[in-house]
C-alpha positions as CSV (number, residue, x, y, z in Angstrom):
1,X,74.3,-2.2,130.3
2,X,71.8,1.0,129.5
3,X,71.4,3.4,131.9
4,X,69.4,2.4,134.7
5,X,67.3,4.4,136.7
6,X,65.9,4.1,140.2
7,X,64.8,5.9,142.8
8,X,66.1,5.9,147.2
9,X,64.8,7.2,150.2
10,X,65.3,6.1,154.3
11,X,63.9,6.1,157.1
12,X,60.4,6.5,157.1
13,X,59.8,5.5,160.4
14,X,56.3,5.7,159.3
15,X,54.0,5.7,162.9
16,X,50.8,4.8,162.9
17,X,49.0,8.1,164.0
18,X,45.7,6.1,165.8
19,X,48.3,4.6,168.5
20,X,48.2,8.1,170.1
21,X,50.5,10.8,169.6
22,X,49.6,13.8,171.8
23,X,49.9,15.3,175.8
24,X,52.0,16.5,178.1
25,X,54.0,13.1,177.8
26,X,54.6,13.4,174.2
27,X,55.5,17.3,174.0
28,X,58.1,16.5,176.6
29,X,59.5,13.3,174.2
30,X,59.4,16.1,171.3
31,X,61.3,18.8,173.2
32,X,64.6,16.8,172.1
33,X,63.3,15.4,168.7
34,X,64.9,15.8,165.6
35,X,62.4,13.4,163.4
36,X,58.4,13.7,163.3
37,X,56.0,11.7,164.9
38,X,52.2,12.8,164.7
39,X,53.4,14.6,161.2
40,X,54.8,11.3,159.9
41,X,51.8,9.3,158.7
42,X,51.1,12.3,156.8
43,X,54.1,12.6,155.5
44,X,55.0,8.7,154.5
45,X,51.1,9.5,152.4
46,X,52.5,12.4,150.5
47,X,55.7,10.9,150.2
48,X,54.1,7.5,148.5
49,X,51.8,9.2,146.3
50,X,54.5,10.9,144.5
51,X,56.2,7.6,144.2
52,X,53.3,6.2,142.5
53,X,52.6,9.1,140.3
54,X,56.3,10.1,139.4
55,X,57.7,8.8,135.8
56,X,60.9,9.3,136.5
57,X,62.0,5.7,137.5
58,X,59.9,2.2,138.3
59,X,62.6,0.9,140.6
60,X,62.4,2.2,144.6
61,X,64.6,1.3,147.3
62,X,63.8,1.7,151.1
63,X,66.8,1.6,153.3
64,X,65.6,0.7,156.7
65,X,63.6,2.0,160.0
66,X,60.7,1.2,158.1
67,X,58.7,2.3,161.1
68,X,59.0,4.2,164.4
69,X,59.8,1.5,167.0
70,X,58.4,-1.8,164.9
71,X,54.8,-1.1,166.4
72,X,52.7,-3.7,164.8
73,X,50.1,-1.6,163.1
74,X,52.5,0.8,162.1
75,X,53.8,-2.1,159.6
76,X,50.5,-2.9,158.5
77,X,49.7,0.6,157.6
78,X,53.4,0.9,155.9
79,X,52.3,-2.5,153.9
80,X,49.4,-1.2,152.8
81,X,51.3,2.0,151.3
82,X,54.3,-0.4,149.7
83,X,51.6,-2.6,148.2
84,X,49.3,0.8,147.0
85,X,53.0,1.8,144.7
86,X,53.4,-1.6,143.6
87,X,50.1,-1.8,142.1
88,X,51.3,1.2,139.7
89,X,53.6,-0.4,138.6
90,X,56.6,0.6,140.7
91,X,58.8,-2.5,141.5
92,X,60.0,-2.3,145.2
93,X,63.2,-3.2,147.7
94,X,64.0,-3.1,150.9
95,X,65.8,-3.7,153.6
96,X,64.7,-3.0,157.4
97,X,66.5,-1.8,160.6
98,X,66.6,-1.8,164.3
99,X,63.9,0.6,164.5
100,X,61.3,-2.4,162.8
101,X,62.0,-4.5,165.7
102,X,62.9,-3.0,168.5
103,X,61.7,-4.6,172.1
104,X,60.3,-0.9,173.0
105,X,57.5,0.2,170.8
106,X,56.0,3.4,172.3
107,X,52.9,5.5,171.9
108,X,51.0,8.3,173.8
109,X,48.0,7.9,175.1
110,X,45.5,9.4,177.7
111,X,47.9,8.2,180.4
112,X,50.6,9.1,178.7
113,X,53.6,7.1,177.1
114,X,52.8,3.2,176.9
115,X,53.4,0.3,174.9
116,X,51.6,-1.1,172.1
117,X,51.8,-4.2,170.4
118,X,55.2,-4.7,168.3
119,X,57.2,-6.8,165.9
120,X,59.9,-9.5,166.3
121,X,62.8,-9.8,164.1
122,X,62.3,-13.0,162.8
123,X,58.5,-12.0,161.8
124,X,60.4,-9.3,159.2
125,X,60.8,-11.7,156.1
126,X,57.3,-12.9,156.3
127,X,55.8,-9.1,156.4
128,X,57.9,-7.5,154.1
129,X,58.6,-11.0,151.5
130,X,56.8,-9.2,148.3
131,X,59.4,-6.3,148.5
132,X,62.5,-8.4,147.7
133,X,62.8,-11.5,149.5
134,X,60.3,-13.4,147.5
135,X,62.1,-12.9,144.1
136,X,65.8,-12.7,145.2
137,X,67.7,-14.7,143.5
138,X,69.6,-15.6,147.1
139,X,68.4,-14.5,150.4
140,X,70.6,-15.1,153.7
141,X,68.0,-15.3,156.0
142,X,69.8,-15.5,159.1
143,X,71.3,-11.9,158.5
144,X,67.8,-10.6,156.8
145,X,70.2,-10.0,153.5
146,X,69.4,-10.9,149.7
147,X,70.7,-10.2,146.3
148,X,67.9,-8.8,143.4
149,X,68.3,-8.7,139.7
150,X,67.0,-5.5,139.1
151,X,67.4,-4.9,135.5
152,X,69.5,-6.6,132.3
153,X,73.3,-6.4,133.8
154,X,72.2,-4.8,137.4
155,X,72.4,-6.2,140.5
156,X,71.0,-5.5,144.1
157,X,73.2,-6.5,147.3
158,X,71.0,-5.4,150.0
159,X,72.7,-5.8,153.4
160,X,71.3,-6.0,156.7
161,X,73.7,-5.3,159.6
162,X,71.9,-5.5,162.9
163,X,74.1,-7.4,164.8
164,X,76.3,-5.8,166.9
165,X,79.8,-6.0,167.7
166,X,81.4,-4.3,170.6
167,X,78.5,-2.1,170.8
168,X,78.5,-1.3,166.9
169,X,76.2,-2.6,164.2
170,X,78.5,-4.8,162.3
171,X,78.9,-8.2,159.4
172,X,79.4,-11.7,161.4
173,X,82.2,-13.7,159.5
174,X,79.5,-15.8,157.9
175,X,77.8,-12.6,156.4
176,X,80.8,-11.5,155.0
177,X,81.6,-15.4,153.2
178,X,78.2,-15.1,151.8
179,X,78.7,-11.8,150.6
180,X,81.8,-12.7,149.1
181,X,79.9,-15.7,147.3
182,X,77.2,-13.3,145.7
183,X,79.7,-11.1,145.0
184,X,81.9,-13.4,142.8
185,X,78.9,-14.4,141.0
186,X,78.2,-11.0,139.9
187,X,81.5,-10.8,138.6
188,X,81.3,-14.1,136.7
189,X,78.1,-13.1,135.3
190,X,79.2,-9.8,134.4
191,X,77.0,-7.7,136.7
192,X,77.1,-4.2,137.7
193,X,76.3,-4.6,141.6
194,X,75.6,-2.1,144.3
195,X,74.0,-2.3,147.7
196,X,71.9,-1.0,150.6
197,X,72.5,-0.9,154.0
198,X,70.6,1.2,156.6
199,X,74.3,1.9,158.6
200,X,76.5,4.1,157.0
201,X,79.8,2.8,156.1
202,X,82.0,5.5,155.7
203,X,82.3,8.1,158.6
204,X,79.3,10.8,157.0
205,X,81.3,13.9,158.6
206,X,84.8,14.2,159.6
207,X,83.7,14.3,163.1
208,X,82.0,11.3,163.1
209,X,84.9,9.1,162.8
210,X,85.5,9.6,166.2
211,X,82.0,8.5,167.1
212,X,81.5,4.4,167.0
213,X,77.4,4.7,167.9
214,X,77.5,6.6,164.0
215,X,79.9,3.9,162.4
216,X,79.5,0.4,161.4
217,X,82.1,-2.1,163.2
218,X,85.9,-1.9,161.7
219,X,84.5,0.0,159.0
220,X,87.1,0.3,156.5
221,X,87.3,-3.4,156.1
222,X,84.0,-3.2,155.5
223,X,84.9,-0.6,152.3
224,X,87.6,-2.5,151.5
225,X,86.1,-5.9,151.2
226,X,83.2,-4.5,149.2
227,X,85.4,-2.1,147.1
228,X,87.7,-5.1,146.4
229,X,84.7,-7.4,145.6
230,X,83.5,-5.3,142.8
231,X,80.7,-3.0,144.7
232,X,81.8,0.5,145.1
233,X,78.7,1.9,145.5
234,X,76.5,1.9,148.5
235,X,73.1,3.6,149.7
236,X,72.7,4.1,153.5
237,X,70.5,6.2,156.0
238,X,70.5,5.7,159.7
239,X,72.2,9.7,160.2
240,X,69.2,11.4,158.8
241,X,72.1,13.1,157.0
242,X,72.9,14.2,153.3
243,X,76.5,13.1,152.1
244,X,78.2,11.3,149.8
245,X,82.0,10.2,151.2
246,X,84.9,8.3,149.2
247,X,87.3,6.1,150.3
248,X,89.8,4.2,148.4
249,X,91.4,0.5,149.2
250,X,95.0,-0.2,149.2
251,X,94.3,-1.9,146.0
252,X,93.3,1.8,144.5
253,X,89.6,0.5,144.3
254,X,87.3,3.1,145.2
255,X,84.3,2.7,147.3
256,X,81.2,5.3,147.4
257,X,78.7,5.8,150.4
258,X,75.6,7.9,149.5
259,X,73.4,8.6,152.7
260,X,69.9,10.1,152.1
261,X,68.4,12.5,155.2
262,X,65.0,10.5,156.9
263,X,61.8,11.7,154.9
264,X,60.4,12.5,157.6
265,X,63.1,14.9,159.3
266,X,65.4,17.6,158.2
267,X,66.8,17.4,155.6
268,X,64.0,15.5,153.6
269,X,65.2,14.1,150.6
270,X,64.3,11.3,147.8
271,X,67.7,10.5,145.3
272,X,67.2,9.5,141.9
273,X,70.3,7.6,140.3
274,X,71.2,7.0,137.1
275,X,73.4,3.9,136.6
276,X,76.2,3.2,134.2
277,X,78.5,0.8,134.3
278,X,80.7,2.4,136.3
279,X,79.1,5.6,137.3
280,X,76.6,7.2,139.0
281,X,74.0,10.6,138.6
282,X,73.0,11.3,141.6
283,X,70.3,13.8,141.9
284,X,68.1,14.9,144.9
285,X,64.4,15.8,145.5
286,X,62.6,17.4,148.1
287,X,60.2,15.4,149.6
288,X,56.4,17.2,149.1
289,X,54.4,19.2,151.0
290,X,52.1,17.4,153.2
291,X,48.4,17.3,155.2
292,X,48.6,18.6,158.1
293,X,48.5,21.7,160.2
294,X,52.4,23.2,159.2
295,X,51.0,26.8,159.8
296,X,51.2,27.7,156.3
297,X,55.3,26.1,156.0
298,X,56.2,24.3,153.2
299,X,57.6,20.5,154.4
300,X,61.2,21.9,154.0
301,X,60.1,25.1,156.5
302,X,58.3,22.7,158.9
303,X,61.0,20.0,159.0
304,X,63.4,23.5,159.3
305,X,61.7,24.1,162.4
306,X,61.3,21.1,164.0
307,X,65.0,20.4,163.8
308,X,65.7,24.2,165.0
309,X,63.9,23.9,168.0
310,X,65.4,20.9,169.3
311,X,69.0,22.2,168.8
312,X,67.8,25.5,170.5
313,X,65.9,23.7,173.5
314,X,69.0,21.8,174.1
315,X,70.8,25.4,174.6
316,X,67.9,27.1,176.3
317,X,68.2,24.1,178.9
318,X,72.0,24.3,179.1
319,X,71.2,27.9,180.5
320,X,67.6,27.2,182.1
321,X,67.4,23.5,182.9
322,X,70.9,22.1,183.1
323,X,70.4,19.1,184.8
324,X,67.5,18.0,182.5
325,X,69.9,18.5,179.2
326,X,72.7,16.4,181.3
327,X,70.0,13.4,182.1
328,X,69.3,13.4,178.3
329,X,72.3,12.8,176.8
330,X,73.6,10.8,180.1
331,X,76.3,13.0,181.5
332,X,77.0,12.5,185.0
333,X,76.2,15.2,186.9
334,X,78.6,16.9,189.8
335,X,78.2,20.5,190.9
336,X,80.9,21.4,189.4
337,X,79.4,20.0,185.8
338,X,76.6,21.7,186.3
339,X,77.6,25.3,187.0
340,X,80.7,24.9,183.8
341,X,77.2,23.9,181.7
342,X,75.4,26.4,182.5
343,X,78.0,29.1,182.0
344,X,78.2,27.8,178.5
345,X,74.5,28.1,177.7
346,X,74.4,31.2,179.2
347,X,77.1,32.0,177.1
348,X,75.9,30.8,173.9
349,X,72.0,32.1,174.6
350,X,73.0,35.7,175.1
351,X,76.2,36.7,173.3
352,X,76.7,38.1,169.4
353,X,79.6,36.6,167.6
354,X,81.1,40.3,167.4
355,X,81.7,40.0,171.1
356,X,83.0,37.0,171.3
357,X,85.4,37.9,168.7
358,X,86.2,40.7,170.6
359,X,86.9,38.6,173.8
360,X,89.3,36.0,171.6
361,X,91.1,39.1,170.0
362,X,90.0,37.1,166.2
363,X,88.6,39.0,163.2
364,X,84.6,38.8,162.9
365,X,83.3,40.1,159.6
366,X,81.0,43.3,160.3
367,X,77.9,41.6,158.4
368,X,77.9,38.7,161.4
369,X,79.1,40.5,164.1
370,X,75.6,40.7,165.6
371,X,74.4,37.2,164.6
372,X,73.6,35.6,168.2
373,X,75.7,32.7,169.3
374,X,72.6,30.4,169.6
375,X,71.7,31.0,165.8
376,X,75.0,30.8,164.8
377,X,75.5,27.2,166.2
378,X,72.3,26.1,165.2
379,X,72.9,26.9,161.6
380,X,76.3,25.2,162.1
381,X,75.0,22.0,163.6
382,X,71.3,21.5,161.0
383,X,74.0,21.9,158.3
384,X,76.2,19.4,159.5
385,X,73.1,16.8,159.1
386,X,71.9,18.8,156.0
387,X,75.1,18.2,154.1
388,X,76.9,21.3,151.7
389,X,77.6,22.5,155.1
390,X,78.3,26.7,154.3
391,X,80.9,27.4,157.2
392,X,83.5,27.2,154.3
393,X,86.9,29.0,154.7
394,X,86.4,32.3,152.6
395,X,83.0,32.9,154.1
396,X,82.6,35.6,156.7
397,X,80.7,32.5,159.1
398,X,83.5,29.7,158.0
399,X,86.7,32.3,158.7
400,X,85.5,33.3,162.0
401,X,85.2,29.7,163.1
402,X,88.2,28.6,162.0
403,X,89.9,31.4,163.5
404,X,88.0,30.6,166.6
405,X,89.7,27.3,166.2
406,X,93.3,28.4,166.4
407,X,92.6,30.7,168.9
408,X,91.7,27.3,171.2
409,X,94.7,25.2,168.9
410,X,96.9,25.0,172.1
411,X,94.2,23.5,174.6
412,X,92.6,21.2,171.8
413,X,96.2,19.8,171.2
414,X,96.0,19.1,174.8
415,X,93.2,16.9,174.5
416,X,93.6,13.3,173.2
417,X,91.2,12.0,171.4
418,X,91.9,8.7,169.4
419,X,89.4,6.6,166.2
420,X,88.5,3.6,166.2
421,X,91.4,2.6,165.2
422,X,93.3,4.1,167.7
423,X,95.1,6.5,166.6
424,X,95.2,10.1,167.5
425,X,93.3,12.7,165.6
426,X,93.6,16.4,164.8
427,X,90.5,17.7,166.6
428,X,90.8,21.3,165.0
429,X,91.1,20.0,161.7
430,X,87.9,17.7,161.9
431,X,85.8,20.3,163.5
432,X,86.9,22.7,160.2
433,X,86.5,20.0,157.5
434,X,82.9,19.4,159.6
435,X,81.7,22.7,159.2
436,X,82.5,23.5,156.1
437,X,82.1,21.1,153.3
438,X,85.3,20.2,150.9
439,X,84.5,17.1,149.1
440,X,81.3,16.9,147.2
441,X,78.5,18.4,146.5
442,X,76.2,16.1,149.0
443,X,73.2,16.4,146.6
444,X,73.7,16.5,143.0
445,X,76.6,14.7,141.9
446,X,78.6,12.4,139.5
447,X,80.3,10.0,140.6
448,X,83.0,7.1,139.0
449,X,85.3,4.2,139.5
């Protein structure tokens, strides 16, 4: 096969702006928002006319959360934008999410949050048919799946995985005999297949693996059955994170996950790949400045921002407004709870890394000792989602942290925490490898197998 060329990008969640997005209602909703909502019609525009303009591939795939919360005209108005690319000449596929079809769609209005019209699952292959279903070669319909020839010798498996199993977006048995079907005839054929799906596969930080709301059902048989099959290479959002994670089968096959950061949230990011056989270019661009009131920020500074705030108004409220950051992310509140939270935030809103140091008897370089907790963490944590995460060991920020780490060694030890595979895990280890980044480079990248 000759190289082929194509171009990814996830989660739009593309919301359409006339439902209502404004008041006292919504600014409350956006005090713990990582991803946009009155800037993302704006966005999704900017973001779609460079797709149409660019010559740098005439394939694009969409993987999932097409739109916010499946609001009815928010599809139509993300329709219109799919059908505006195609008429360029710009050959599109898809796959949608959870988000398209969700039984809450929300807006704000004068009154404040309510609920406009949405969409229902199985209305999803009728909407979206022109942007793969309609000239798959199969399609499983029950599972929302098909397989597209996309070029001489390459071949789309785009996956849907919206079912859950024990609370964890996972493949049903007959899924996986389907996939296994389509798989075997790529290899027949002598096709170079790789697929889309809007869950990531592979863990996309070491600390993730110990989270099963951020990772697909039993999900190294998941790798393995694709790695096995011939697809080692698969594109995934869902995170709003920028990674790209390995693992390799028993067999020695090895099986890629790239996961793109949401367009319309920090970090904003469209890949372009270059396919050969068995490798893969992997390049990223930033998405494009925007219309709308960023006060003078580029999209980069104003996505910044927007995901800055919400990890600093979840500290600020750990000081100021405990209870409120407990009901948010459902902890169960005791007095005790409480006044331990608190202490933290105050904690991590007042004092400079050079105390803390100080306190733990660790070494702080001089050039951070008077970097704030709260920006310190906040750095940590956006760079975590942003990928090439800088804490490295060797760095003034990395050493101190892991140094912080050993200090707490003996009461992390003490703490059991197992996968979901059950078996115990090395919290210290997994916070390091989280912070810093070891593997590789989560934006520009070759890849083989």
């Amino acid at each position: 096969m000759k190289n082929f060329k194509f171009l990814v990008l996830t989660d739009p969640h593309f919301f359409d702006t006339d439902l209502g997005c404004s008041g006292e209602a919504y600014d409350d909703f956006m005090h713990y928002e990582q991803k946009c909502f009155a800037e993302t019609e704006s966005i999704n525009n900017a973001v779609f006319k460079y797709l149409g303009e660019t010559d740098l591939a005439d394939t694009v795939l969409i993987v999932g959360d097409l739109t916010q919360n499946g609001e009815k005209k928010s599809h139509e108005k993300f329709i219109k934008l799919l059908y505006d690319i195609k008429a360029k000449g710009k050959k599109v596929y898809l796959i949608t999410a959870d988000h398209d079809w969700k039984d809450d769609p929300f807006a704000f209005g004068e009154n404040g949050r309510y609920q406009p019209e949405g969409t229902k699952k199985d209305e999803l292959i009728t909407l979206y048919k022109d942007f793969g279903f309609s000239d798959a070669i199969a399609v499983d319909e029950e599972h929302l799946s098909y397989v597209a020839q996309l070029s001489d010798g390459v071949r789309l498996l785009a996956i849907n995985a919206d079912i859950k199993t024990k609370g964890q977006f996972s493949l049903t048995e007959k899924q996986v005999e389907w996939i296994k079907v389509q798989t075997k005839k790529a290899r027949e054929e002598n096709q170079t297949m790789f697929a889309i799906c809007h869950y990531p596969v592979l863990p996309i930080q070491p600390i993730f693996s110990i989270i099963k709301s951020a990772l697909m059902y039993d999900y190294k048989s998941v790798a393995t059955l694709l790695a096995d099959e011939g697809v080692h290479l698969v594109f995934t959002g869902h995170m709003h994170n920028q990674s790209i994670n390995e693992f390799q089968t028993e067999k020695g096959n090895k099986f890629f996950d790239v996961t793109t950061g949401s367009i319309i949230a920090d970090p904003s990011y469209i890949r372009l790949v270059t396919l050969n056989e068995n490798k893969a270019e992997i390049e990223s661009i930033p998405t494009p400045d925007f219309d709308y009131d960023t006060k003078g920020m580029t999209c980069k500074e104003y996505l910044t921002s927007v995901f800055d705030a919400m990890i600093r108004n979840i500290l600020l409220d750990l000081r100021d407004d405990t209870t409120r950051a407990m009901r948010k992310f459902g902890i169960k509140q005791s007095k005790g709870l409480v006044f331990a939270l608190r202490m933290a935030g105050k904690l991590l809103c007042s004092v400079k890394l050079g105390t803390l140091a100080k306190l733990l008897f660790i070494k702080c370089d001089k050039s951070i000792r008077k970097v704030k907790l709260i920006d310190y963490a906040t750095v940590l944590v956006r760079n975590v989602f942003r990928g090439n995460q800088t804490y490295n060991e060797g760095t003034p920020e990395g050493d101190v942290f892991i140094a912080f780490l050993k200090r707490l060694k003996p009461i992390l030890k003490k703490i059991s925490v197992k996968d979901p595979y059950g078996e115990k895990v090395d919290i210290a280890e997994l916070l390091k490898n989280t912070a810093g980044n070891y593997g590789y480079d989560d934006y520009n990248e070759t890849i083989e197998w």
